[in-house]
N, C-alpha and C positions, 0 to 999 in steps of 0.2 A: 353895802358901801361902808360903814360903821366898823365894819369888821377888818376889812381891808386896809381904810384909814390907820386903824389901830395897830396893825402889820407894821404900817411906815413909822408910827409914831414910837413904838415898844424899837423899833431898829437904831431909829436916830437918836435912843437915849439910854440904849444898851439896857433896857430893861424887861422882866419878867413875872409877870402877874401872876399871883398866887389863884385867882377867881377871875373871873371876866362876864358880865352882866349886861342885858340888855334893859335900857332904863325901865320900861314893863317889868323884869323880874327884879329891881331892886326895890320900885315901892312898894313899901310893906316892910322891908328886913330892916331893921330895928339897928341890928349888931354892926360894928364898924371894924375895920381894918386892923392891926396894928400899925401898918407903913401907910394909912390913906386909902382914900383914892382918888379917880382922874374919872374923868367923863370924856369920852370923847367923840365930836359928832363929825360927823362921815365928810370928806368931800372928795365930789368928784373926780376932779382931778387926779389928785394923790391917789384914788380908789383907781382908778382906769389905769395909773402909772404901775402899781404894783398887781394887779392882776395880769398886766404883759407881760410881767418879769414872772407872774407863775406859768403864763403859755408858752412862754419861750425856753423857761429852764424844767416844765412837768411834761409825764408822758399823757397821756389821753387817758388812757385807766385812773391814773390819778387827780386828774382834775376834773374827771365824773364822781370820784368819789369826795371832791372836795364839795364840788357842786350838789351833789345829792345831801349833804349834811344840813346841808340850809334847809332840807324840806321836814328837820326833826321839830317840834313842837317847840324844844326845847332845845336848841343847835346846842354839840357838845366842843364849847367855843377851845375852851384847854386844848385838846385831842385835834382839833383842827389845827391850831397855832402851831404845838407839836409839830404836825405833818407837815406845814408848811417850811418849819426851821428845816426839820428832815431833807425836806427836798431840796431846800437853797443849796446846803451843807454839802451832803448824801442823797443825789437822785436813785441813783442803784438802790440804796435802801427802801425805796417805798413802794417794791414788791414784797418786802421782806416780811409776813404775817408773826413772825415769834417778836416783832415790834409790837409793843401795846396799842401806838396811833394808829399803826396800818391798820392791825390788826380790828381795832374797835372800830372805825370807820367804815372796815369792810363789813361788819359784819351788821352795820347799821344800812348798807347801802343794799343789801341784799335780802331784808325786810323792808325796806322801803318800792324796791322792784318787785317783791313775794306781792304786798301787798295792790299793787297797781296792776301787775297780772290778775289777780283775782278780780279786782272789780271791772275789767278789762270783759271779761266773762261772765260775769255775775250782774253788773248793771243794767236795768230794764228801762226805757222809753217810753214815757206816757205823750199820746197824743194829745194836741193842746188847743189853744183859736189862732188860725192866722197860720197854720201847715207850723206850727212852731212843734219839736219835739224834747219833752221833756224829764229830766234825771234825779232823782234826789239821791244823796249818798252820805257818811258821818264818815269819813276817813279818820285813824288814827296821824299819817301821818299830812304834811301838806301838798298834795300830790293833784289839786284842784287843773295846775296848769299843764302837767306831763300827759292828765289823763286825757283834758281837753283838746290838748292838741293832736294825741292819739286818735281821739273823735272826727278831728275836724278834717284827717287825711281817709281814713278808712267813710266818712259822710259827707264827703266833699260837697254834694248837692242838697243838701237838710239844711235847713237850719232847728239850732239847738240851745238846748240852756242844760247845764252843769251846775247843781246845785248844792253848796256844800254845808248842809245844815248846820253841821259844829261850828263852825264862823262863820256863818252866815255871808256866805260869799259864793258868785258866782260866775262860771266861764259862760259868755256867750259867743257864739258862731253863729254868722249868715252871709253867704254870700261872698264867702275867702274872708272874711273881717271877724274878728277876734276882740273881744275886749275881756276884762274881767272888774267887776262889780262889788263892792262889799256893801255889809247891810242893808243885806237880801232876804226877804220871808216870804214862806207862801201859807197861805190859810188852811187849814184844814178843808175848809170847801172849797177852795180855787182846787185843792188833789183831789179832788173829790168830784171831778168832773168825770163825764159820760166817757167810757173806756174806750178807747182807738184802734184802727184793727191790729196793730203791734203789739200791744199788749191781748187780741185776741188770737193770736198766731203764736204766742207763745206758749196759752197755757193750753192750745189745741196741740200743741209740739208735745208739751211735757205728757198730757194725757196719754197720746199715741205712741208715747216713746217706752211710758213705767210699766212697766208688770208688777200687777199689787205681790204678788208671790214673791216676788224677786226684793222688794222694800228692803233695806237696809237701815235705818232710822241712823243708829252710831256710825254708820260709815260715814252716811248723811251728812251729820255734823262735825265728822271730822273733815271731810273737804268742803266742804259751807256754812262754817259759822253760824251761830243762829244770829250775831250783830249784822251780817248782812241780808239776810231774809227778811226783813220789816223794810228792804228797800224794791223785793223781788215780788213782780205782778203774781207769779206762778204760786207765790206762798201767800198771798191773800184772802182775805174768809172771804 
């Protein structure tokens, strides 16, 4: 919302930021401006008025890619703005990849989708109290809500918990209802409960599947990280 705000406000005052910070990344930086700067907190309003004026004048392609930037750690707010001036200006241009914006946004949106496919497939369910099923995962990017709602269509009758250990946050599903949760922890021994038979159907899957002859160790790790194997039953001692 913050971001959007600051759309309308850099418009109505013909101005151009050299940086663009989210107050989280500013405390701590020491070093100041030479022209200032401005703080500026989100509203409503204004945020909802200039986000119809991106649906109404962006294609679809480009405002998945606007919308996927939010899920970077660290949104790359410049390259976003950029894109947006782009679009106002020059729609046509925001297929154009020998543009830097386009171009860096794509290529941020398609590591952020790399990486949602693979856990998409690599995520394992631990059975839990209460028919509850449950995930833990460390994503690099913030993909907590795309992944869970991916879950929630493909398990429409589970309920579930998503658990995103890096920020401690989590998606919960039950029952078509959706929430998400922040400072979320689970104990070593709450995961440390009696194995479920989802977790014993996979590693009966993996067993019957590998041919020790056939191993591949480097293949291995090139299509499975070893950062997401500390989340996989199958790789468990």
């Amino acid at each position: 919302m913050s971001f959007l705000t600051l759309i309308d406000h850099l418009y109505r005052h013909a101005l151009m930021p050299e940086a663009i910070h989210t107050l989280k990344e500013r405390r701590g930086k020491i070093e100041g401006s030479l022209w200032g700067e401005r703080e500026i907190i989100g509203e409503e309003e204004v945020a909802q008025k200039v986000w119809k004026a991106i649906l109404a004048r962006f294609d679809s392609k480009s405002i998945s890619l606007l919308r996927d930037a939010f899920l970077a750690p660290s949104p790359p707010f410049l390259e976003m703005l950029s894109f947006v001036i782009l679009g106002f200006k020059e729609p046509k241009f925001l297929q154009n990849p020998n543009i830097p914006c386009v171009r860096n946004l794509e290529r941020l949106h398609r590591a952020i989708h790399r990486e949602i496919h693979r856990y998409i497939g690599f995520l394992r369910f631990k059975e839990k109290e209460a028919g509850w099923l449950y995930a833990a995962f460390a994503p690099q990017y913030l993909i907590l809500e795309p992944l869970g709602d991916h879950f929630a269509q493909r398990m429409g009758q589970e309920s579930f918990i998503l658990h995103d250990e890096a920020r401690g946050s989590a998606f919960f599903y039950s029952q078509g209802r959706r929430t998400i949760k922040t400072g979320v922890s689970v104990t070593k021994k709450e995961n440390e409960e009696k194995k479920g038979t989802w977790e014993e159907r996979w590693r009966l899957f993996l067993e019957s599947a590998t041919i020790p002859e056939r191993r591949n160790e480097n293949l291995q790790r090139s299509l499975l990280p070893l950062s997401y194997r500390r989340f996989m039953t199958e790789f468990e001692p």
